[in-house]
N, CA, C and O atoms as a Tinker XYZ file with bonds, in Angstrom:
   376  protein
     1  N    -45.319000  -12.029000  -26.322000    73     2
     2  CA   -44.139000  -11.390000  -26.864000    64     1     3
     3  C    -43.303000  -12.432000  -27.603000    63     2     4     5
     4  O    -42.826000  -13.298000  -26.869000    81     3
     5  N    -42.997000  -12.538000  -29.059000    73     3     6
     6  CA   -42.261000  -13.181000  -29.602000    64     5     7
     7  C    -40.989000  -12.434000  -30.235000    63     6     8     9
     8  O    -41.086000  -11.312000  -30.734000    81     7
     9  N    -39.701000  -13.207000  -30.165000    73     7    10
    10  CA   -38.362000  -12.826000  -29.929000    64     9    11
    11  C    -37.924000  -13.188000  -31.764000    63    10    12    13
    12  O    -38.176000  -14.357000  -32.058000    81    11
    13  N    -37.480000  -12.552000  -32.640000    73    11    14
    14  CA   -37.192000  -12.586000  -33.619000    64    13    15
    15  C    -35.650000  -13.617000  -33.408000    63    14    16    17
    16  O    -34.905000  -13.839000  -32.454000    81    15
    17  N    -35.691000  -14.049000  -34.826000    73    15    18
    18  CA   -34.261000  -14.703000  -35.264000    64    17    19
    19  C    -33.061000  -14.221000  -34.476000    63    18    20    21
    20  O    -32.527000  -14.494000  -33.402000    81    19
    21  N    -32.879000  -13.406000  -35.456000    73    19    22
    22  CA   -31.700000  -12.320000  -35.167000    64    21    23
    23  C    -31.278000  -12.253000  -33.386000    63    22    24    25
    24  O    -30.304000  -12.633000  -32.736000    81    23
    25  N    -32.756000  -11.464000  -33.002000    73    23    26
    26  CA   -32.227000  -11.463000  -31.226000    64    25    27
    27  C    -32.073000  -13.031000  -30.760000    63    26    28    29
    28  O    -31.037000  -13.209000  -30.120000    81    27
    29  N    -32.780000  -14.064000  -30.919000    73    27    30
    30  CA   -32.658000  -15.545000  -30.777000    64    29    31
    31  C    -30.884000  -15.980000  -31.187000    63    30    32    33
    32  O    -30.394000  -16.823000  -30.435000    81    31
    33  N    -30.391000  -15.685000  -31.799000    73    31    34
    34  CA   -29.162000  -15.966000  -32.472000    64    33    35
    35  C    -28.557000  -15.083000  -31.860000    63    34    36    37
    36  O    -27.520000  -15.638000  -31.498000    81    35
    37  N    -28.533000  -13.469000  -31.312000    73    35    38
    38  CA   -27.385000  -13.193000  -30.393000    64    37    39
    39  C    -27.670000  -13.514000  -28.767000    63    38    40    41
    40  O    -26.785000  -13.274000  -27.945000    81    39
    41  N    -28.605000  -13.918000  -28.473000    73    39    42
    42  CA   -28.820000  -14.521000  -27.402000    64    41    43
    43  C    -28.086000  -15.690000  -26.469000    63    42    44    45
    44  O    -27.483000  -15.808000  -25.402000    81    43
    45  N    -28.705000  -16.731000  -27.979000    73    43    46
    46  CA   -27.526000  -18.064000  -27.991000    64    45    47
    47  C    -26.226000  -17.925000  -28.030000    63    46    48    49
    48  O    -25.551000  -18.736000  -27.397000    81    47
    49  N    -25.386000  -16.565000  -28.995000    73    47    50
    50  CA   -24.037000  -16.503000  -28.975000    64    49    51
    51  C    -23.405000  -15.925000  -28.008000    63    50    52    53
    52  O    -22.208000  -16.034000  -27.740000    81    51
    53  N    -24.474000  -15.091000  -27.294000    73    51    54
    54  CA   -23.846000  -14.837000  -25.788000    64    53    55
    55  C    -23.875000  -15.439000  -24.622000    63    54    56    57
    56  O    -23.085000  -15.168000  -23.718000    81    55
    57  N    -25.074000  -16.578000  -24.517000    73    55    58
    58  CA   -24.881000  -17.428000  -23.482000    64    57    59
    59  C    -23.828000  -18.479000  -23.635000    63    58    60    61
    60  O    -23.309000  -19.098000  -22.706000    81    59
    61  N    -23.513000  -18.639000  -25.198000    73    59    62
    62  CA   -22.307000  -19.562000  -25.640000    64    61    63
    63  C    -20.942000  -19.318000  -24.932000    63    62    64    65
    64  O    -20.095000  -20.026000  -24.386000    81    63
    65  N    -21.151000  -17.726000  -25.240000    73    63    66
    66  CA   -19.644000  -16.486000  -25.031000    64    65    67
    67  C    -19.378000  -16.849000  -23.269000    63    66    68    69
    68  O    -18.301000  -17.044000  -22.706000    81    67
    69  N    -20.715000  -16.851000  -22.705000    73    67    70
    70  CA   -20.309000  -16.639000  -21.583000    64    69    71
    71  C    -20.040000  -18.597000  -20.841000    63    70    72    73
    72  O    -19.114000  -19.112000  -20.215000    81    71
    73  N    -20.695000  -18.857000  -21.091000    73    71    74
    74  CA   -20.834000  -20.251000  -20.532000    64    73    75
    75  C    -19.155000  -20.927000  -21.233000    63    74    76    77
    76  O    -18.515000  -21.638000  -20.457000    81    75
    77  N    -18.840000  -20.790000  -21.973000    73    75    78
    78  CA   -18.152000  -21.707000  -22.638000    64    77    79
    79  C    -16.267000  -20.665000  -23.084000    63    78    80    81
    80  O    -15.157000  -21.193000  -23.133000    81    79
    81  N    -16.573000  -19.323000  -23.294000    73    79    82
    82  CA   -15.605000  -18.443000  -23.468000    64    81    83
    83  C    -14.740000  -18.348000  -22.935000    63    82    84    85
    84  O    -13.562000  -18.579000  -23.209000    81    83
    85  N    -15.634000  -17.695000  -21.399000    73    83    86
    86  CA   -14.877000  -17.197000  -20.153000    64    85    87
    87  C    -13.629000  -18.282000  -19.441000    63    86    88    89
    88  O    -12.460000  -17.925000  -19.293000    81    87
    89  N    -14.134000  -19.580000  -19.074000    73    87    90
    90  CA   -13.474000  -20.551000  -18.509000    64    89    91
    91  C    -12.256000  -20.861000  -19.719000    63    90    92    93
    92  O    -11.061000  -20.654000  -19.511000    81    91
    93  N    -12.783000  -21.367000  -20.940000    73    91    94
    94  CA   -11.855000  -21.346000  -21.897000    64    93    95
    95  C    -10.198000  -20.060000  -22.044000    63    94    96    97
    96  O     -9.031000  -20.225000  -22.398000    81    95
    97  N    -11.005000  -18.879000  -21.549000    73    95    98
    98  CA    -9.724000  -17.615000  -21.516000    64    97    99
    99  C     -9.259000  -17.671000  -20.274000    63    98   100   101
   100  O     -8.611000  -16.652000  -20.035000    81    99
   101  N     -9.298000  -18.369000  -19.419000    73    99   102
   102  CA    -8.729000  -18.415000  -18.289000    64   101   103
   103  C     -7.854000  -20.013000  -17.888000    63   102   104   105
   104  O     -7.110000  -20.231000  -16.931000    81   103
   105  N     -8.214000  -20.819000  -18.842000    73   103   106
   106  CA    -7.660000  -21.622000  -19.143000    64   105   107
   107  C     -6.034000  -21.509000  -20.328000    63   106   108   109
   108  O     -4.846000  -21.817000  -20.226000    81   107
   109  N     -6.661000  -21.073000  -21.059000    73   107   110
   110  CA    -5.781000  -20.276000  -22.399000    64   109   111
   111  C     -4.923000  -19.368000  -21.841000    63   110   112   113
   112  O     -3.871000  -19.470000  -22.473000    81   111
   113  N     -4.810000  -18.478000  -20.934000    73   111   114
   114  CA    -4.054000  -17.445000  -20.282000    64   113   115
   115  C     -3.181000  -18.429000  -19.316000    63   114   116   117
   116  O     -1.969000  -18.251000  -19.202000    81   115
   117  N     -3.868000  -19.489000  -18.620000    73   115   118
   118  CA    -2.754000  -20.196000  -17.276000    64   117   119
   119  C     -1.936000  -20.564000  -18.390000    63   118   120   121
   120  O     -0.801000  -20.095000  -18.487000    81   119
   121  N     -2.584000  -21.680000  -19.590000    73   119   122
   122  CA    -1.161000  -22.062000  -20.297000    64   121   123
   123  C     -0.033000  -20.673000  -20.592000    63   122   124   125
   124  O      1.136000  -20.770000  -20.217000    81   123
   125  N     -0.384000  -19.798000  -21.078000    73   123   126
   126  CA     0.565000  -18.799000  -21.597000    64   125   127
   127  C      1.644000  -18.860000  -20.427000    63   126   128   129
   128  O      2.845000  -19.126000  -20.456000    81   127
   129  N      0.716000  -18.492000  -19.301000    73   127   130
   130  CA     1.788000  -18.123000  -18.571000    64   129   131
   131  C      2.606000  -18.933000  -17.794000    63   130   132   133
   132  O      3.451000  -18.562000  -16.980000    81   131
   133  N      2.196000  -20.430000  -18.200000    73   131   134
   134  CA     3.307000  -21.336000  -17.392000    64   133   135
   135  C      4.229000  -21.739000  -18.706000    63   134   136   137
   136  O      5.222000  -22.451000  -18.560000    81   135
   137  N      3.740000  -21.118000  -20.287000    73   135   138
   138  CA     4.829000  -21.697000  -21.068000    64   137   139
   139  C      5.966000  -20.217000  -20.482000    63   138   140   141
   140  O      7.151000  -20.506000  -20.316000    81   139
   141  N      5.552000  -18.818000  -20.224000    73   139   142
   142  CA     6.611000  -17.899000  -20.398000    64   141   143
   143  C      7.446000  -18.227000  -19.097000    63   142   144   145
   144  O      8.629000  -17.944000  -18.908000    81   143
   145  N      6.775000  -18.736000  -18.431000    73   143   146
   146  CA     7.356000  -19.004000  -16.935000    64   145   147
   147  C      8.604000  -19.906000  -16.874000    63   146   148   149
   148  O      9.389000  -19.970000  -15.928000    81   147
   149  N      8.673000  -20.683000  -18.184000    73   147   150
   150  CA     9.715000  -22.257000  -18.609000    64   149   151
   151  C     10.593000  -20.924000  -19.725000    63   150   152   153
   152  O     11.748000  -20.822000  -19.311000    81   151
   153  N     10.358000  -20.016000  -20.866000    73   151   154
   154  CA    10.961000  -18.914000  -21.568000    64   153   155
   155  C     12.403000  -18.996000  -20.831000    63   154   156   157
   156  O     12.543000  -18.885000  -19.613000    81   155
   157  N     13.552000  -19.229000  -21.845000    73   155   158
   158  CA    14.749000  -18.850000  -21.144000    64   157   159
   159  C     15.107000  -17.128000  -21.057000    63   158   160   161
   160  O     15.925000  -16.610000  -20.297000    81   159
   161  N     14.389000  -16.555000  -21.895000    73   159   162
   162  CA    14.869000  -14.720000  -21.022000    64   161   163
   163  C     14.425000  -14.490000  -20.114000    63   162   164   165
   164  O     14.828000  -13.498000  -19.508000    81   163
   165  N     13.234000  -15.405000  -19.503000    73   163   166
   166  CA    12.356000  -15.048000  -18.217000    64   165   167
   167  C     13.842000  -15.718000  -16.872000    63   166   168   169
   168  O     14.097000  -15.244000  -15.764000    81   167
   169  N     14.402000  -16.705000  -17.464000    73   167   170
   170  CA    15.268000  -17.516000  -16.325000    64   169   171
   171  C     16.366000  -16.374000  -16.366000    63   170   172   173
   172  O     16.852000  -15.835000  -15.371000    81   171
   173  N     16.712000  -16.062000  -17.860000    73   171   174
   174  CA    18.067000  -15.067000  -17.640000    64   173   175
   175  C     18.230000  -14.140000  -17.334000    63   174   176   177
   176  O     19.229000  -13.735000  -16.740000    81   175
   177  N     16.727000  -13.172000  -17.844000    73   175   178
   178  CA    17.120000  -11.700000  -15.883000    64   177   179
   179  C     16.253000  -11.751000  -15.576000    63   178   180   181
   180  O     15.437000  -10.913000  -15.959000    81   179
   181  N     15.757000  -13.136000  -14.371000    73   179   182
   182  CA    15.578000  -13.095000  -13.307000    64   181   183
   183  C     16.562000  -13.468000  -11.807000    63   182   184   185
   184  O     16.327000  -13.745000  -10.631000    81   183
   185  N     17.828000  -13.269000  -12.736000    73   183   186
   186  CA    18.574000  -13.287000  -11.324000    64   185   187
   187  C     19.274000  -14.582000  -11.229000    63   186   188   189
   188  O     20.328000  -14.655000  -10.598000    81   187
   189  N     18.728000  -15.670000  -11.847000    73   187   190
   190  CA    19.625000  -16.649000  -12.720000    64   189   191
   191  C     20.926000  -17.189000  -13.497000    63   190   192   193
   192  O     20.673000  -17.191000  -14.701000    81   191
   193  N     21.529000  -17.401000  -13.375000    73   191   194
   194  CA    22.182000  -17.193000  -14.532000    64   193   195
   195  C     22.816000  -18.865000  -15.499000    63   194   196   197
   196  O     23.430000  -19.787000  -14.962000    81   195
   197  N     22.577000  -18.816000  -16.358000    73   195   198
   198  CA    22.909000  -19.580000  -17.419000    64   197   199
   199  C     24.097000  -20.266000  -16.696000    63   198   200   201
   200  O     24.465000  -19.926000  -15.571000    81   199
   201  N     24.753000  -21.401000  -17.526000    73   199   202
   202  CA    26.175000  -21.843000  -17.073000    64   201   203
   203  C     27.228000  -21.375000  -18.321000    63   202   204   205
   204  O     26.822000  -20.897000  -19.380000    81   203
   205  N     28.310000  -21.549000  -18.076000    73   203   206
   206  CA    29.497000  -20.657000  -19.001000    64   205   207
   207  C     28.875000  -21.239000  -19.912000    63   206   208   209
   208  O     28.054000  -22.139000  -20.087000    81   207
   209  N     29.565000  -20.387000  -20.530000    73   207   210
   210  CA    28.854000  -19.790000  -22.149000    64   209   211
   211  C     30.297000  -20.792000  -22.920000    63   210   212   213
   212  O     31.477000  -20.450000  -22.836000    81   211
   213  N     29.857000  -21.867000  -23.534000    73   211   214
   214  CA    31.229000  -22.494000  -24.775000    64   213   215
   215  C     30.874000  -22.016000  -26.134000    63   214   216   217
   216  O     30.799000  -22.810000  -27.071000    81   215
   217  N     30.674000  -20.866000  -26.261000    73   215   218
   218  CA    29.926000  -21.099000  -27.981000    64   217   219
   219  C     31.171000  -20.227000  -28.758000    63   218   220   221
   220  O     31.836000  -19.481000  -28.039000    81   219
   221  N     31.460000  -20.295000  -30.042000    73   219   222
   222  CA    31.553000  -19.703000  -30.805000    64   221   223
   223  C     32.273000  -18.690000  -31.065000    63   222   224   225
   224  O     32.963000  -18.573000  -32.078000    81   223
   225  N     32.131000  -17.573000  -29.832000    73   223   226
   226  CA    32.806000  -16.376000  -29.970000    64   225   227
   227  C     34.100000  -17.080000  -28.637000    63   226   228   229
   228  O     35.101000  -16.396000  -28.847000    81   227
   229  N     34.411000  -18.011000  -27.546000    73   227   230
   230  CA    35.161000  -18.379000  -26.766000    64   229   231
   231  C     35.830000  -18.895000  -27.511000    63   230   232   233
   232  O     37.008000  -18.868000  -27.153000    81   231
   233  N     35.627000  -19.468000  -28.587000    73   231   234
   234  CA    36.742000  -20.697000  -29.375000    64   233   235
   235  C     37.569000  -19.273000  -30.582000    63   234   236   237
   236  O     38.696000  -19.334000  -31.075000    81   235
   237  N     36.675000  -18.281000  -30.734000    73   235   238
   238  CA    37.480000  -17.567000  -31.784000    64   237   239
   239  C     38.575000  -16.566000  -30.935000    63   238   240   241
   240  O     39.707000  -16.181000  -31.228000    81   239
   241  N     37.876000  -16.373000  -29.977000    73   239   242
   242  CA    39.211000  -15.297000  -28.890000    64   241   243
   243  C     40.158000  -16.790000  -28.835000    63   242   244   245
   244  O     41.235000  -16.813000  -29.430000    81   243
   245  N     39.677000  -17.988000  -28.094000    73   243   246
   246  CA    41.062000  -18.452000  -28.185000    64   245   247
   247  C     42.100000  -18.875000  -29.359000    63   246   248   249
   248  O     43.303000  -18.934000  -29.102000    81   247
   249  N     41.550000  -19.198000  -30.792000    73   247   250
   250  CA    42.158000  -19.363000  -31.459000    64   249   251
   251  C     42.766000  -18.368000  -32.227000    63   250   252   253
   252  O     43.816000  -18.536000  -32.848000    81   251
   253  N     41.942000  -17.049000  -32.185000    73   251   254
   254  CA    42.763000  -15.350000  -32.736000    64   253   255
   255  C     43.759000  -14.906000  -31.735000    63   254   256   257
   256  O     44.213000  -13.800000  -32.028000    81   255
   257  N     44.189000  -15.353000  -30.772000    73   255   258
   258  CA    45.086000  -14.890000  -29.307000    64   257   259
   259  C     44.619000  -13.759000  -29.381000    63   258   260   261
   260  O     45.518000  -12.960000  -29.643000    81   259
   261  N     42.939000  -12.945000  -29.204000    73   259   262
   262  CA    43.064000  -11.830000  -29.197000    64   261   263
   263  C     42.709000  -11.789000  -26.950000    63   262   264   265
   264  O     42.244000  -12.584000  -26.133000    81   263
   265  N     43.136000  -10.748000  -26.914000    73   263   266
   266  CA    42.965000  -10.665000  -25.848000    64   265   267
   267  C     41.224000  -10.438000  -25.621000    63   266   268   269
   268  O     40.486000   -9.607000  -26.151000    81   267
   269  N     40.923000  -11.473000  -24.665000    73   267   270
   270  CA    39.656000  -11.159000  -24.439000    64   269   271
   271  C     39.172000  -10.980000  -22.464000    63   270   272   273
   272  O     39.818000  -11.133000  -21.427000    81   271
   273  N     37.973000  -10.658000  -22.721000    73   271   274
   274  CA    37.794000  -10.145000  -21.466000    64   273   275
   275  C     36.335000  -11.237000  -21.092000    63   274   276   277
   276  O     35.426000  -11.606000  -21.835000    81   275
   277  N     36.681000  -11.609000  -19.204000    73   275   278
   278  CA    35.568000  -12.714000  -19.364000    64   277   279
   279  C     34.653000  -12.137000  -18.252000    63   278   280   281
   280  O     34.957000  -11.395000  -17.318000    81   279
   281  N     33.722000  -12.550000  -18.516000    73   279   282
   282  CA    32.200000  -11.954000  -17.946000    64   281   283
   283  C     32.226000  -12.642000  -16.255000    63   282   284   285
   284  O     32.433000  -13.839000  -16.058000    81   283
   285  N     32.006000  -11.759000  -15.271000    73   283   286
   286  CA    32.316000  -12.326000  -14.104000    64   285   287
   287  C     30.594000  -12.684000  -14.012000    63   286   288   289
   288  O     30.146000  -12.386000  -12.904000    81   287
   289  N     29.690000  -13.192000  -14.848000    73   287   290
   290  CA    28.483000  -13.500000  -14.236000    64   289   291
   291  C     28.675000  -15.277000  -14.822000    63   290   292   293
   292  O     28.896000  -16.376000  -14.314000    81   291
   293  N     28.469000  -14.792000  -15.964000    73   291   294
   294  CA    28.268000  -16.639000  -16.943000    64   293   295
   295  C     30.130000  -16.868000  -17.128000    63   294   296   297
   296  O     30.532000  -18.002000  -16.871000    81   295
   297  N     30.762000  -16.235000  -17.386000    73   295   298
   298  CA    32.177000  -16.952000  -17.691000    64   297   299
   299  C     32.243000  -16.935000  -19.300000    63   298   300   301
   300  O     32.750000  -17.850000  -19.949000    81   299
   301  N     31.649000  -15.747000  -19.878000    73   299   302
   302  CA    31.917000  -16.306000  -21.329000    64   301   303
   303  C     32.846000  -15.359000  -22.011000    63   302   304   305
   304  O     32.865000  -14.305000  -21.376000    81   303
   305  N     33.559000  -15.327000  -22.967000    73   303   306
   306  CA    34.705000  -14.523000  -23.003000    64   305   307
   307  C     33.915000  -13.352000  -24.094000    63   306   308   309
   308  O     32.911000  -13.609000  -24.758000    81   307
   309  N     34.575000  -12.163000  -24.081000    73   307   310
   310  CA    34.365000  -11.075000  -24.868000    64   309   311
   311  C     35.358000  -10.190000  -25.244000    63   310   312   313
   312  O     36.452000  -10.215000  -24.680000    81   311
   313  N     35.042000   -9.219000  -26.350000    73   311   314
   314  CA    36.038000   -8.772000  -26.925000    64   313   315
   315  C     36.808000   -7.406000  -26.241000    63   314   316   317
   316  O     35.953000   -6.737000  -25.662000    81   315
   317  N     37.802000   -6.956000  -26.163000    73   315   318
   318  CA    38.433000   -5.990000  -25.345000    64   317   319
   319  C     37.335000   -4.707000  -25.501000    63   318   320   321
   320  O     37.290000   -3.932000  -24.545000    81   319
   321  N     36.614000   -4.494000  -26.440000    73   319   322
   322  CA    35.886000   -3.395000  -26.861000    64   321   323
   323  C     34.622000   -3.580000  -26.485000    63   322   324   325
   324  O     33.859000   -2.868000  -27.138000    81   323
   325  N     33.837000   -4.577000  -25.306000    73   323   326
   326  CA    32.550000   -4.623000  -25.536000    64   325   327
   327  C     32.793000   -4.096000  -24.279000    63   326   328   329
   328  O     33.810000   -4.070000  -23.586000    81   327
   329  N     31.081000   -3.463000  -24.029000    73   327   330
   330  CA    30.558000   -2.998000  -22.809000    64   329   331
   331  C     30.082000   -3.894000  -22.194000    63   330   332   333
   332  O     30.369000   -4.119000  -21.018000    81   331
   333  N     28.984000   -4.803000  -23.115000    73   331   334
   334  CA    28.192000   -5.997000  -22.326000    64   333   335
   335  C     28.736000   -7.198000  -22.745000    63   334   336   337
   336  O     29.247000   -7.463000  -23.834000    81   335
   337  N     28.559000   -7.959000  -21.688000    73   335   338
   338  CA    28.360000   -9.305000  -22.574000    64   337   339
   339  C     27.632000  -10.146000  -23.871000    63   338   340   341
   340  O     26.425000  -10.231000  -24.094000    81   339
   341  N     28.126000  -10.406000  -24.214000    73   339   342
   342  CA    27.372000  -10.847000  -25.777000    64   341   343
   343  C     26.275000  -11.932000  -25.042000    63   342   344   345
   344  O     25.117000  -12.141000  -25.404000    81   343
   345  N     26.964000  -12.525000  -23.955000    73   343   346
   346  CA    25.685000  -13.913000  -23.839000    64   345   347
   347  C     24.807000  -13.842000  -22.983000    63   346   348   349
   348  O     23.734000  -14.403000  -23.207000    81   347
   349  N     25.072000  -12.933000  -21.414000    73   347   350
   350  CA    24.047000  -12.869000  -20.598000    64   349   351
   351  C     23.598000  -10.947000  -20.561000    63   350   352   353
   352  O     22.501000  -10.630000  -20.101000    81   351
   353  N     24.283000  -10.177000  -20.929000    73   351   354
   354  CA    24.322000   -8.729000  -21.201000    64   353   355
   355  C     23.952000   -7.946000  -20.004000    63   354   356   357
   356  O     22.966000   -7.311000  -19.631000    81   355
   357  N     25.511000   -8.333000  -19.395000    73   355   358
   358  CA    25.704000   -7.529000  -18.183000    64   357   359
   359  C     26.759000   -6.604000  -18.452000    63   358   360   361
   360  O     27.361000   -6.614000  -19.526000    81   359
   361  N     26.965000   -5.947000  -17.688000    73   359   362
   362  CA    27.719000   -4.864000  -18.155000    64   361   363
   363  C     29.325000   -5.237000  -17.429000    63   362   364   365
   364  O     29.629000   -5.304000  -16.238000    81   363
   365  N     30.013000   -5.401000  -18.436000    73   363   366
   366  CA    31.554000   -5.754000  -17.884000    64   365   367
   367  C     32.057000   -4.872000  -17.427000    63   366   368   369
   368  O     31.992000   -3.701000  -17.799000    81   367
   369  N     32.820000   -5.460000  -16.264000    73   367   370
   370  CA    33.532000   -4.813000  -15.436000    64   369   371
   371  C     35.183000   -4.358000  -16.131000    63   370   372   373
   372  O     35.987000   -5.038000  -16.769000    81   371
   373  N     35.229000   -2.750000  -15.621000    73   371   374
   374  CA    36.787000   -2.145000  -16.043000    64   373   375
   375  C     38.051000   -3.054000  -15.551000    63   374   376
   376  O     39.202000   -2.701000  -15.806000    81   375
């Protein structure tokens, strides 16, 4: 019984697939999941929380004297009209 090209060549590409693939995608998948594991949205709702928030929108409530409202999770200030927080997006308290 002689085995043509063709079947000879998917033969080899499946003992390749398997010998050399498999370990490779299971290698390739641990990285993924120890880079999403370091991901800061993975740290921020999991129960985590960031440290106060200094950015940008804290320096404009204080320099507009508008009255702002501050997030009892991170400490970052928001506008009288928001529901969530702009930085960790919890839902502010009345």
């Amino acid at each position: 019984m002689q085995i043509s090209t063709a079947e000879l060549a998917v033969r080899l590409l499946v003992y390749c697939l398997v010998l050399v693939g498999a370990p490779l995608f299971f290698v390739v998948m641990f990285r993924v999941m120890d880079y999403t594991a370091r991901e800061s949205l993975v740290e921020q709702f999991s129960g985590r929380r960031a440290g106060l928030d200094t950015g940008q929108l804290n320096a404009y409530f204080e320099k507009a004297d508008v009255e702002a409202r501050t997030c009892q999770f991170c400490g970052s200030a928001n506008g009288p009209d928001y529901t969530y927080c702009h930085n960790c997006q919890e839902r502010l308290s009345d």
